[in-house]
LUMVEXPA-623190 format. One record per residue (C-alpha): x, y, z; residue in one letter. Coordinates in steps of 0.05 Angstrom, whole numbers, padded with zeros to 5 digits, always signed. Example, Ala and Ser with C-alpha at 12.3 -4.5 7.8 and 13.67 -1.06 7.14 Angstrom:
! LUMVEXPA-623190
+00246-00090+00156a/+00273-00021+00143s/
//
This chain:
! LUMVEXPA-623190
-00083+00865+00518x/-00131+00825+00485x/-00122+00734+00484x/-00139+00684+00444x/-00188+00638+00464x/-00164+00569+00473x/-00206+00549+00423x/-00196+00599+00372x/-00112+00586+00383x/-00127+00506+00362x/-00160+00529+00305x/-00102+00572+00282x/-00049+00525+00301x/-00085+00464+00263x/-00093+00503+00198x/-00017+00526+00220x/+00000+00454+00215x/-00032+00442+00153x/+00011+00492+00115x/+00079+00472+00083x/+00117+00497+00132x/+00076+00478+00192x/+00127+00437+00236x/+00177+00502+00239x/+00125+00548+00253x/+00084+00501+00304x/+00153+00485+00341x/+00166+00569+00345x/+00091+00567+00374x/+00114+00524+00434x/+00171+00579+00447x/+00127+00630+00454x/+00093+00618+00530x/+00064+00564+00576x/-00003+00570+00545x/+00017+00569+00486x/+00063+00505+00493x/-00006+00475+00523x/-00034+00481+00455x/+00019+00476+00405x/+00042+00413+00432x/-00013+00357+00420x/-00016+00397+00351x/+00054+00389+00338x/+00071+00318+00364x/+00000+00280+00358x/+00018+00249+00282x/+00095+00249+00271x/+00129+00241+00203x/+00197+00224+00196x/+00247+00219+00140x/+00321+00188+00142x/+00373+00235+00185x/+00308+00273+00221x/+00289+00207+00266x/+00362+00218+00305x/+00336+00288+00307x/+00274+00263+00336x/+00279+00218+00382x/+00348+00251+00420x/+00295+00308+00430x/+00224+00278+00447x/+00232+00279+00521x/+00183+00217+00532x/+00161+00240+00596x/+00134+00303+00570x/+00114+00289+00502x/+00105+00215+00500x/+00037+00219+00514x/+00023+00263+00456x/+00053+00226+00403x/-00005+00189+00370x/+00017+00172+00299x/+00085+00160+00277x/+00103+00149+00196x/+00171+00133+00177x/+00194+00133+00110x/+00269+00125+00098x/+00297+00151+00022x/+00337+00111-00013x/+00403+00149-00010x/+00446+00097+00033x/+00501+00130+00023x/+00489+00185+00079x/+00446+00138+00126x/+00450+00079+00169x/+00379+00047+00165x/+00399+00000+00215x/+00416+00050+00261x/+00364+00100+00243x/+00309+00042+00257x/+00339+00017+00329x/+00337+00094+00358x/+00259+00089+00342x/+00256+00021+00366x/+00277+00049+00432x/+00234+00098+00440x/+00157+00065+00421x/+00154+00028+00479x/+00154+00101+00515x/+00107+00130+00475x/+00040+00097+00513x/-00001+00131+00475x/+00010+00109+00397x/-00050+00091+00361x/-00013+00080+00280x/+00052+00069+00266x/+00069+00068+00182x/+00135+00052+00158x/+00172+00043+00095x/+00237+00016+00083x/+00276-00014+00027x/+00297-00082+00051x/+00364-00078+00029x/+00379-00030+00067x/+00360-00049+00127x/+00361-00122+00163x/+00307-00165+00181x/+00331-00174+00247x/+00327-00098+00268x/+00250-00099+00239x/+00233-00152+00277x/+00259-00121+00333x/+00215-00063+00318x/+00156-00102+00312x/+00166-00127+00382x/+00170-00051+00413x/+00108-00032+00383x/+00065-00015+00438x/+00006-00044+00464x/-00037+00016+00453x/-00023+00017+00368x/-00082-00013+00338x/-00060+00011+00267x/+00005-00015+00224x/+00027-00004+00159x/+00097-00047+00146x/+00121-00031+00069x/+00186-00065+00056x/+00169-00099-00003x/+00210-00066-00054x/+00240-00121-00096x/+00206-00186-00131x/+00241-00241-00105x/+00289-00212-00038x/+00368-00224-00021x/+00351-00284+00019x/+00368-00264+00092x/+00351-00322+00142x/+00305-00290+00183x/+00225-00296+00177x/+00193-00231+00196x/+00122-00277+00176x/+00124-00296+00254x/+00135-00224+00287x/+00075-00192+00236x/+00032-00255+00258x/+00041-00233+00325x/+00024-00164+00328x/-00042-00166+00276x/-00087-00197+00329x/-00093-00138+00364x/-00100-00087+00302x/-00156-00054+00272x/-00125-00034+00208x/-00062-00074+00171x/-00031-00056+00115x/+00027-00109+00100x/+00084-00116+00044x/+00143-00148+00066x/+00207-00174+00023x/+00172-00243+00025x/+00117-00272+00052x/+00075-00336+00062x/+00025-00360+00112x/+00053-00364+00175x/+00043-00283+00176x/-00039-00310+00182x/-00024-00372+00226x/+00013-00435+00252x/+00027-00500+00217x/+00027-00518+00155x/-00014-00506+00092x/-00013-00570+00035x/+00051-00575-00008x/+00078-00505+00028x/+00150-00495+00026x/+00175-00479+00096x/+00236-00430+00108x/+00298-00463+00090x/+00265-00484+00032x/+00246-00554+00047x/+00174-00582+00031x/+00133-00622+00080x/+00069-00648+00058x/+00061-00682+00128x/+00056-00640+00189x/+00006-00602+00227x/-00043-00575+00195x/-00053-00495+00180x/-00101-00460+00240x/-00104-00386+00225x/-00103-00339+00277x/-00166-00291+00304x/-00165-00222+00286x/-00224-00201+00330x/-00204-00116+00323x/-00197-00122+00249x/-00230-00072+00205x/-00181-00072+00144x/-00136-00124+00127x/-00089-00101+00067x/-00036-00152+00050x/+00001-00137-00020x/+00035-00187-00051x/+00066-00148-00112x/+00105-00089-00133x/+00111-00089-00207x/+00121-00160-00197x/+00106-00210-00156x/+00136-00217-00084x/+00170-00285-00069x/+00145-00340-00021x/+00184-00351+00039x/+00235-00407+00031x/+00217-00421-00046x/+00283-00416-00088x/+00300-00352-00116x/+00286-00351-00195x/+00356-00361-00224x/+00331-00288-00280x/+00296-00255-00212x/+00240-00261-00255x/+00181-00295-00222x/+00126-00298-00278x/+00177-00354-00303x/+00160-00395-00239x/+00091-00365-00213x/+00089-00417-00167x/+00145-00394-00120x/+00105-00327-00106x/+00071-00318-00040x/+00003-00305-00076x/-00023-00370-00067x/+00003-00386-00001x/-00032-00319+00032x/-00094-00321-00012x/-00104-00391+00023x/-00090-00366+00090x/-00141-00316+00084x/-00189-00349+00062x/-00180-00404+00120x/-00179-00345+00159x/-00247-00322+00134x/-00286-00384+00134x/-00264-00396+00210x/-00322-00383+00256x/-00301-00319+00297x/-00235-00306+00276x/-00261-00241+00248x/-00313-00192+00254x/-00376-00225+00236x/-00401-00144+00202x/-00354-00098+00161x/-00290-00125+00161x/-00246-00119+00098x/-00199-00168+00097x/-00163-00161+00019x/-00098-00185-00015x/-00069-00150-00087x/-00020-00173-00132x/-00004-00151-00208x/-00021-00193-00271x/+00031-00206-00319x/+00027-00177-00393x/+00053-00201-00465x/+00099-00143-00492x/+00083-00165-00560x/+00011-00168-00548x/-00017-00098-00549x/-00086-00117-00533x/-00067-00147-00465x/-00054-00099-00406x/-00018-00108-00334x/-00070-00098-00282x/-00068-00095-00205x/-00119-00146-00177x/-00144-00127-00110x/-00189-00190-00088x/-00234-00179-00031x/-00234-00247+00010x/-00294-00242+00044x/-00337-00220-00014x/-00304-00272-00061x/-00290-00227-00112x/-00233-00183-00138x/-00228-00126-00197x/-00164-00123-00241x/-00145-00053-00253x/-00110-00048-00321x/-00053+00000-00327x/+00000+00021-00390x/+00065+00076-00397x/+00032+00113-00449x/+00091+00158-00469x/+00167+00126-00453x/+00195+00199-00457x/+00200+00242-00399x/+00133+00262-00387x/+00117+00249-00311x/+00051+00207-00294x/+00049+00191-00359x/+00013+00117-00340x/-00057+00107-00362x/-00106+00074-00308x/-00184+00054-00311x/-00207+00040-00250x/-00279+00003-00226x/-00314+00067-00219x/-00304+00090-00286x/-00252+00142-00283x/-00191+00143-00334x/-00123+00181-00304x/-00065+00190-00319x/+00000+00184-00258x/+00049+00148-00230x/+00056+00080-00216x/+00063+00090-00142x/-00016+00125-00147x/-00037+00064-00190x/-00027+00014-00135x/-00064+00065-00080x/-00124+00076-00126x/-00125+00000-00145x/-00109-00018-00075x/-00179+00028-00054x/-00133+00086-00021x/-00149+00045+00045x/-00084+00087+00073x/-00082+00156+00054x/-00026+00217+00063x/-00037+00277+00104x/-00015+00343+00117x/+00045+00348+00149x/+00070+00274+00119x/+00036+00229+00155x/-00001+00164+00136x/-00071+00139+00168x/-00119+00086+00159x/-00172+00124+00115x/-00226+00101+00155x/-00188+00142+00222x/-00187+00211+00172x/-00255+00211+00151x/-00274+00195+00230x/-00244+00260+00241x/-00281+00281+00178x/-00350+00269+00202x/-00336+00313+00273x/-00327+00248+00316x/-00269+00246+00364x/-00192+00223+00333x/-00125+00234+00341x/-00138+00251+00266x/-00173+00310+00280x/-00155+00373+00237x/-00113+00329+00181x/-00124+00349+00116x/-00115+00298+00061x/-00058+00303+00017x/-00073+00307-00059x/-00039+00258-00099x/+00023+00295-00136x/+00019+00277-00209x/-00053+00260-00228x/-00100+00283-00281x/-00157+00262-00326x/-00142+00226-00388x/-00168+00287-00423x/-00135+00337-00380x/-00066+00300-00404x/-00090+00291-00473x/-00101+00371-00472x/-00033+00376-00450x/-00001+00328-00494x/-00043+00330-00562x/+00011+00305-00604x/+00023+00248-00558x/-00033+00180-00574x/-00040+00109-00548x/-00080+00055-00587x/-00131+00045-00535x/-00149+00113-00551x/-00149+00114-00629x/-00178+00042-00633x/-00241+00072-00588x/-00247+00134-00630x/-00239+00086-00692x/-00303+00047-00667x/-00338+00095-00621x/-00340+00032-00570x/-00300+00044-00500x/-00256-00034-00501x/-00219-00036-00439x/-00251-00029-00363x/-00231-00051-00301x/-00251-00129-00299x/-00299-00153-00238x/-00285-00225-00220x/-00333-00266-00170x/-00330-00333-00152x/-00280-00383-00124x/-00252-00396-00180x/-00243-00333-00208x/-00231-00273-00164x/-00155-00305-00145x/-00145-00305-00221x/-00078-00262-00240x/-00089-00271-00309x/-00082-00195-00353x/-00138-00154-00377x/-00146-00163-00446x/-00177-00106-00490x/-00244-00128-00529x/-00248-00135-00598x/-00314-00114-00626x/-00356-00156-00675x/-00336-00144-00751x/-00265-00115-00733x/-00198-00149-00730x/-00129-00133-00708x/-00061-00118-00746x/+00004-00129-00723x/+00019-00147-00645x/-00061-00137-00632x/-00044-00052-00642x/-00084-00029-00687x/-00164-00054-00706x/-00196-00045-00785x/-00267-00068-00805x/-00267-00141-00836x/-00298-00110-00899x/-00250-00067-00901x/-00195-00117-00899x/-00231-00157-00955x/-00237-00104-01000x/-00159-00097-01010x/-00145-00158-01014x/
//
């Protein structure tokens, strides 16, 4: 009877894998003999991706002494549907089981706060083992959090000096994720303010390559220990956001002599602009400011259709490109897609994928990136939808000038900026009502 070649069998079960039903049919692979086992197994278990009642599933059935050493990426993302799960309890049975897995190299989770406790993630953090060089931590799902005691800043700040890729959201945030002491006029858990203490020395982040820290989600995320906007809105008090406090740390961080790679790193923070809803000529944008460059670009974004039309959101982005998706692929493609989905579910530092990419050894060997769901060209959507029109779109075929691009900002003063992308008005033309519409000035005059 004719075999496979070990080699050949890899190559079947890693485009196996790649399919959409590649865990089933890689865990009947393992059934089927010894050698095969050999093979299937590193395939199967080297980047793990988890969803809600499956991590029970999971880790009641790893075995750590036989598979712990293959598990190399884990990504967790729990649904909100709390009625069927118990985050809390969902979170400590992985908790108990990194430390066994000696081998991890990424760990990527996403949680809604609210449904699961500060304490337990912080307990999480501490379990991540000393081999995992890569962490995404997404729990930032509201604007301004429920308020919980505990300051998770401390257990991140711990962990990132050994990373080598970050990407960090949390419910709220504030400098002592980036160091100790504290920075001028910051407002300490509890909420009190103490303008004299010691002062703010940022920690080293020797291994860092990309530093991601996102301080928004639709709006902006809350300092730690500021008081909670009585309307949960924070654009009517900007100044209890953490967007200050961690675009200071960073740059502290930055300008400290060896306290990051001297070549290459990217160390960046984003947060969203506010908008006037009367104003159409001023967009929302996602600003993504690179600290070490000093300089940021605002991404503008608008729904253009409020009907049920999904990925209906326009986006221009710095390289040029108009789409139309989902809010969710807004803030990757703003954020530089520096963490990418794929096959199978899981979630990697890009710079690990295309690693594997080039032919150079990774645990992210044979992962195929996931295409973003929902995502077309303006004028693939506008093909689709040709009774459907936004003003950007009439006012530039009205003038034959393009009016709105992604906005570079450099400089000190400038590149923190969170102020909205507004849309040009060209010499000779002037707006109507709310900014919407633009008409010549001549042709204004001449009615009148």
């Amino acid at each position: 009877m004719d075999v496979l070649s070990g080699d050949i069998l890899i190559s079947i079960l890693t485009e196996l894998r790649n399919t959409s039903a590649g865990n089933r049919e890689l865990f009947r692979c393992l059934l089927v003999c010894k050698e095969w086992n050999q093979f299937a197994a590193p395939i199967l278990y080297g980047n793990v991706a988890l969803r809600n009642q499956v991590v029970g599933m999971f880790t009641r059935c790893i075995q750590p002494g036989l598979y712990g050493e293959r598990v190399r990426s884990i990504t967790l993302r729990f649904d909100p549907n709390p009625t069927t799960v118990d985050f809390n309890k969902e979170l400590r049975l992985i908790a108990s089981v990194l430390p066994k897995l000696i081998k991890l190299s990424s760990l990527s989770l996403h949680v809604r706060i609210g449904w699961a406790s500060h304490e337990i993630l912080t307990h999480l953090l501490e379990a991540i083992p000393l081999s995992c060089t890569s962490l995404e931590l997404d729990t930032g799902y509201t604007g301004w959090g429920d308020g919980q005691s505990a300051h998770m800043c401390d257990s991140v700040r711990a962990v990132l000096p050994r990373m080598r890729h970050a990407r960090i959201r949390t419910e709220t945030m504030s400098a002592a994720m980036l160091g100790t002491g504290i920075l001028p006029d910051e407002v300490v858990p509890g909420g009190e303010m103490r303008h004299h203490t010691e002062p703010f020395t940022p920690i080293h982040l020797p291994h860092m390559s990309s530093l991601l820290i996102v301080c928004a989600r639709h709006s902006l995320i809350r300092r730690c220990g500021a008081p909670r906007p009585h309307d949960g809105n924070l654009w009517t008090k900007p100044s209890g956001s953490a967007w200050a406090s961690i675009t200071t740390a960073l740059e502290r961080l930055v300008e400290t002599p060896d306290a990051i790679q001297q070549d290459g790193a990217s160390i960046c923070a984003v947060a969203c602009t506010d908008y006037d809803q009367d104003d159409m000529a001023t967009w929302k944008a996602v600003v993504r400011a690179d600290v070490v460059a000093k300089t940021s670009w605002a991404v503008p974004y608008r729904m253009v259709w409020h009907g049920v039309i999904p990925g209906s959101w326009l986006v221009r982005l710095p390289d040029g490109r108009e789409l139309m998706t989902t809010l969710e692929n807004i803030e990757q493609l703003a954020e530089g897609e520096e963490w990418v989905n794929v096959s199978g579910g899981a979630r990697l530092p890009r710079e690990i994928v295309e690693t594997a990419r080039a032919g150079k050894p990774s645990f992210a060997a044979g992962c195929a990136l996931e295409p973003m769901s929902m995502l077309k060209t303006a004028a693939q959507w506008r093909q689709d939808n040709p009774n459907k029109i936004t003003y950007i779109w009439r006012n530039e075929t009205t003038t034959g000038e393009k009016l709105l691009e992604a906005e570079k900002r450099t400089g000190r003063d400038s590149y923190f900026s969170l102020r909205p992308v507004i849309e040009r008005t060209p010499h000779g033309w002037i707006r109507g009502y709310r900014n919407e519409s633009l008409k010549r000035v001549g042709a204004l005059e001449l009615c009148s």
